[in-house]
KOLDOKOL-395796 format. One line per field, with one value per residue (C-alpha): residue number from 0; residue in one letter; x, y, z. Coordinates in nm, 2 decimals. Layout:
N
vofi	NUM;...
zapa	A;...
east	X;...
north	Y;...
up	Z;...
This chain:
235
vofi	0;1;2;3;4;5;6;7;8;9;10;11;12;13;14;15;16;17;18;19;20;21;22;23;24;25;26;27;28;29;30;31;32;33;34;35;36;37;38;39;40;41;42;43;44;45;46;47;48;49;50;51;52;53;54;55;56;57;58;59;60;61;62;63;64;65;66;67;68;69;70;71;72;73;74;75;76;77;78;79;80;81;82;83;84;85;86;87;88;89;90;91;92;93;94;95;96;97;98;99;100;101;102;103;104;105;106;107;108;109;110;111;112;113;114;115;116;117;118;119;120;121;122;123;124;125;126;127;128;129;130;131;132;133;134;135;136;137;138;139;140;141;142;143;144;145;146;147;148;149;150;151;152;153;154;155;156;157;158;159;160;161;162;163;164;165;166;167;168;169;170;171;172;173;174;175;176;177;178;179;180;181;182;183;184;185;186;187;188;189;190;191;192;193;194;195;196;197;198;199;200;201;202;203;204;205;206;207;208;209;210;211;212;213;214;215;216;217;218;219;220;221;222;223;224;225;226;227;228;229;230;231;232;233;234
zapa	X;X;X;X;X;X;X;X;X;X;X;X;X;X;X;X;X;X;X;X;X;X;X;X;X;X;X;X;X;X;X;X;X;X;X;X;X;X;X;X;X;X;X;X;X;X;X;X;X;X;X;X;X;X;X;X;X;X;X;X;X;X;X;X;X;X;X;X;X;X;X;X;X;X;X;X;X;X;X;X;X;X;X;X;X;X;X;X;X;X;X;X;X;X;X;X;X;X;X;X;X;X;X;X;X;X;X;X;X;X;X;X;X;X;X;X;X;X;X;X;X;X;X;X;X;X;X;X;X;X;X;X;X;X;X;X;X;X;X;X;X;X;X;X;X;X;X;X;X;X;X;X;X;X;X;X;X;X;X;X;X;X;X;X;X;X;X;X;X;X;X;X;X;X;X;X;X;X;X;X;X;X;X;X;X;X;X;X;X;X;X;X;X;X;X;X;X;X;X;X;X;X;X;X;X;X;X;X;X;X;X;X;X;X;X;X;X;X;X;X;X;X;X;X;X;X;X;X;X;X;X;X;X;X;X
east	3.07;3.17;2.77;2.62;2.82;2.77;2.33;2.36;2.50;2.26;1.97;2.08;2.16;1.76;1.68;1.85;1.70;1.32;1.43;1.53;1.23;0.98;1.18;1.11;0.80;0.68;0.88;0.75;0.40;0.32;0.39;0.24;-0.07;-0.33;-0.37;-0.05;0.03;-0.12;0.10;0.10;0.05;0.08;-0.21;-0.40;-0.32;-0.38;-0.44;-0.41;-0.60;-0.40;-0.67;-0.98;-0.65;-0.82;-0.72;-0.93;-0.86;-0.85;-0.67;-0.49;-0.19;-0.14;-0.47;-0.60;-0.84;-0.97;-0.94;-1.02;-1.04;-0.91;-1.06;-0.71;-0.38;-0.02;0.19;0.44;0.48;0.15;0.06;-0.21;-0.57;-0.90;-1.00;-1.30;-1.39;-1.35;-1.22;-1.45;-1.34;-1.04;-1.19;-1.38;-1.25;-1.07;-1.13;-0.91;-1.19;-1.37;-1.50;-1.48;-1.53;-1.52;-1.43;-1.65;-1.55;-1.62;-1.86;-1.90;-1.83;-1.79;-1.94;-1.80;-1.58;-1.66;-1.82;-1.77;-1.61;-1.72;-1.57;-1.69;-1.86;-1.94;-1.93;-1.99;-2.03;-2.08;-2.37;-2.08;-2.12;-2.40;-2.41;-2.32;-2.27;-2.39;-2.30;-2.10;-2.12;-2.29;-2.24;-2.12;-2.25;-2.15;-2.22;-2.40;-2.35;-2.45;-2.46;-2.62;-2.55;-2.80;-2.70;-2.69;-2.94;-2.86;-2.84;-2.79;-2.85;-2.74;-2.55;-2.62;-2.73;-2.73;-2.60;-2.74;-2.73;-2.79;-3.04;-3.14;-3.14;-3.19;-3.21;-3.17;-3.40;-3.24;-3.23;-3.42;-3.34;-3.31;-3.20;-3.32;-3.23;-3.07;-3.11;-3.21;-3.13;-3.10;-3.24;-3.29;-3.39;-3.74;-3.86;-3.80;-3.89;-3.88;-3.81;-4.08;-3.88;-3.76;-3.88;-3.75;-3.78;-3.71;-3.80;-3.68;-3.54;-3.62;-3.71;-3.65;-3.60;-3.76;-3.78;-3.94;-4.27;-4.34;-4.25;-4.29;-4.37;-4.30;-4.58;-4.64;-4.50;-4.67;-4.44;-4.55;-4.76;-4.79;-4.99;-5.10;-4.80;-4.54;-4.63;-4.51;-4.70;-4.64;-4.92
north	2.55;2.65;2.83;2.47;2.25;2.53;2.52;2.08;2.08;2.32;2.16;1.82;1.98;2.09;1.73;1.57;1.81;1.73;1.35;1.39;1.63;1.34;1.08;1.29;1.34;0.95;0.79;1.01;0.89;1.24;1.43;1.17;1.07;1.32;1.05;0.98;0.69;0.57;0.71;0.56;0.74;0.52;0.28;0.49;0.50;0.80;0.81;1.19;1.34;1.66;1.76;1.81;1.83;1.63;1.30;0.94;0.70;0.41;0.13;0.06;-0.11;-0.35;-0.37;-0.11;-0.07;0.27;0.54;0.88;0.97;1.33;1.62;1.70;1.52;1.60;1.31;1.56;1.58;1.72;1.94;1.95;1.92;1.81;1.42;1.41;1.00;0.68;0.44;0.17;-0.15;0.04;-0.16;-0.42;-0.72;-0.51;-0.77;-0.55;-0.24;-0.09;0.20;0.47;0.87;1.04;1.40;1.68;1.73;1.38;1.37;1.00;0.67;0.46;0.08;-0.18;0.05;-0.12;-0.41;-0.72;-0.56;-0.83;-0.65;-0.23;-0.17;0.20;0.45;0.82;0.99;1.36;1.53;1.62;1.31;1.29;0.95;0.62;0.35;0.04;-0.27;0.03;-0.09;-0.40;-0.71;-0.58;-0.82;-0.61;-0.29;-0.11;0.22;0.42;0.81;0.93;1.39;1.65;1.66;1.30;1.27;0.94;0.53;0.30;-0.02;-0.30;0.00;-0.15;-0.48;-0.79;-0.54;-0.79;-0.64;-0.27;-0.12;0.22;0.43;0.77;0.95;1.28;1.54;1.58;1.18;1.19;0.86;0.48;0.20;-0.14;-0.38;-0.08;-0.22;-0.56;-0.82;-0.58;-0.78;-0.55;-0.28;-0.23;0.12;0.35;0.68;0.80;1.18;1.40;1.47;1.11;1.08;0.75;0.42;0.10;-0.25;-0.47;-0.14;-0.34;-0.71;-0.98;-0.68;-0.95;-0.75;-0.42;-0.32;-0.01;0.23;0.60;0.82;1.20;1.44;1.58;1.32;1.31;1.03;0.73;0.65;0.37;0.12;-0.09;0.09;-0.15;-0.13;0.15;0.23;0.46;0.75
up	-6.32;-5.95;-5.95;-6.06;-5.83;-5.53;-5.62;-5.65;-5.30;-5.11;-5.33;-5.17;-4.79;-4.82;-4.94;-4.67;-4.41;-4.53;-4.55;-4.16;-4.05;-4.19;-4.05;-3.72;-3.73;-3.84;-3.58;-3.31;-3.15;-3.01;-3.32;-3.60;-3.37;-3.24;-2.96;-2.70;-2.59;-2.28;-1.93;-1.62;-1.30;-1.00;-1.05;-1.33;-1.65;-1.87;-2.23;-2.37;-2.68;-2.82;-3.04;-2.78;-2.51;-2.25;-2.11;-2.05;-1.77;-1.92;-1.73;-1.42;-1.35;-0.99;-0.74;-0.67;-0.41;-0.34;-0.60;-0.67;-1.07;-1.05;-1.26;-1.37;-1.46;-1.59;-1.76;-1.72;-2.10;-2.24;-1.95;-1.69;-1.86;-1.77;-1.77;-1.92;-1.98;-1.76;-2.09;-2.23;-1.96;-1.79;-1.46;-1.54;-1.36;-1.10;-0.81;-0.60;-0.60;-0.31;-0.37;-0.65;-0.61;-0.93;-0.91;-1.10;-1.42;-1.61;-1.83;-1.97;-1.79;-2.09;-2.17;-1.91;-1.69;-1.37;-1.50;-1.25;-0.98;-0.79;-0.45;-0.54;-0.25;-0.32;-0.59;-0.60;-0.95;-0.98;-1.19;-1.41;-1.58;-1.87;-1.95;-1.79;-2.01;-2.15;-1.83;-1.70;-1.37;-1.39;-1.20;-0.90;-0.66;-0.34;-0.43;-0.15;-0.15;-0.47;-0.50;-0.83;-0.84;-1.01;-1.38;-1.48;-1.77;-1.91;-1.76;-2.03;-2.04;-1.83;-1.62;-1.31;-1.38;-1.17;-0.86;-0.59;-0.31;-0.37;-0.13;-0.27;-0.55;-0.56;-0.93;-0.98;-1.09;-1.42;-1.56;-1.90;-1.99;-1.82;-2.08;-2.09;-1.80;-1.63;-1.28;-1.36;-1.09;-0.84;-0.60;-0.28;-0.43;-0.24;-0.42;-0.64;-0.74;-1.13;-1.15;-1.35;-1.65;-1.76;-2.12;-2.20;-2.02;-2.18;-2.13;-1.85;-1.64;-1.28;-1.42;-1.18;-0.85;-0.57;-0.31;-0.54;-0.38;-0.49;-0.82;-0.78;-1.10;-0.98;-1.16;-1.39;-1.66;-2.00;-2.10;-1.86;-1.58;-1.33;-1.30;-0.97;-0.80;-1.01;-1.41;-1.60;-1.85;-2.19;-2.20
């Protein structure tokens, strides 16, 4: 009898202890999600994913004015890792932005990031970066200053639309695609040159550029030509 009542009671210890190991584990973000919760470092905030172990920016917090996005960051919980993303909309709206220098290392400026940034004078993103998204940095109506590095390969669309005032822009020699209404409404933009291995170029990519006199089409392409120096044309 002493056996039986001795086996109930360690049976319900290890009961208890799997009851408070799930209660642990469920009521703890960073062990029942694969994604953290979001951790702010000064004006940035971080959002971490422990399975690729890599962190977005995907917000701010105050006005910030000029900023860096870092290659690295440490929430001092999860360790240092590489930030890979700029969020979907971590800055649209930002009134207080000036200019932008992403460090090497991110590879995707996501949909709306810096979308109506009505004060971003300048941005510089690194060839690190693959794609820029859709609007990413669209209506930015005093954006002057735009620096574009070797290893971009894709602009969606609307990424830069309705910049007014942007002067220039410079591709790289490894874009390979340009979305539809990517640079729409840039209304200074006097010419362009289209580096030799773009394969895709969709409609409305400089619609309504005023002051555009002149569209270059580096060769060879044997995706598009140019037509009367301003049409392009699919060969």
């Amino acid at each position: 009898m002493e056996k039986q009542f001795r086996n109930k009671m360690l049976l319900g210890f290890f009961i208890v202890g799997l009851l408070l190991i799930a209660l642990l584990v469920f009521s703890n973000p960073i062990l029942s999600s694969p994604i953290k919760q979001a951790e702010a470092s000064g004006e940035l905030i971080y959002t971490f994913d422990s399975v690729k172990n890599t962190y977005s920016l995907t917000g701010y917090t105050g006005s910030p004015t000029d900023i860096v996005v870092p290659a690295t960051y440490d929430d001092g919980i999860n360790g240092s890792y590489p930030v890979t993303t700029i969020g979907v909309e971590a800055f649209q709206y930002c009134s207080s932005l000036n200019s932008v220098i992403i460090s090497d290392g991110i590879t995707l400026i996501g949909n709306r990031a810096f979308a109506r940034c009505n004060n971003l004078k300048s941005i510089v993103i690194p060839g690190s970066v693959v794609t820029i998204g859709t609007s990413a940095i669209s209506y930015c109506s005093t954006l002057t200053s735009l620096t574009l590095g070797e290893g971009i390969e894709n602009i969606s669309g609307s990424a830069f639309y309705a910049c007014l005032i942007l002067p220039e822009v410079i591709f790289p020699s490894t874009l390979k695609s340009i979305g539809n209404s990517a640079f729409l409404g840039c209304r200074k933009l006097t010419s362009v040159t289209i580096p030799s291995g773009v394969t895709n170029i969709e409609g409305g990519v400089f619609g309504n550029c005023r002051a555009l006199e002149e569209i270059i089409l580096e060769e060879p392409n044997e995706y598009y030509t140019i037509q009367d120096g301003m049409h392009i044309t699919k060969t």
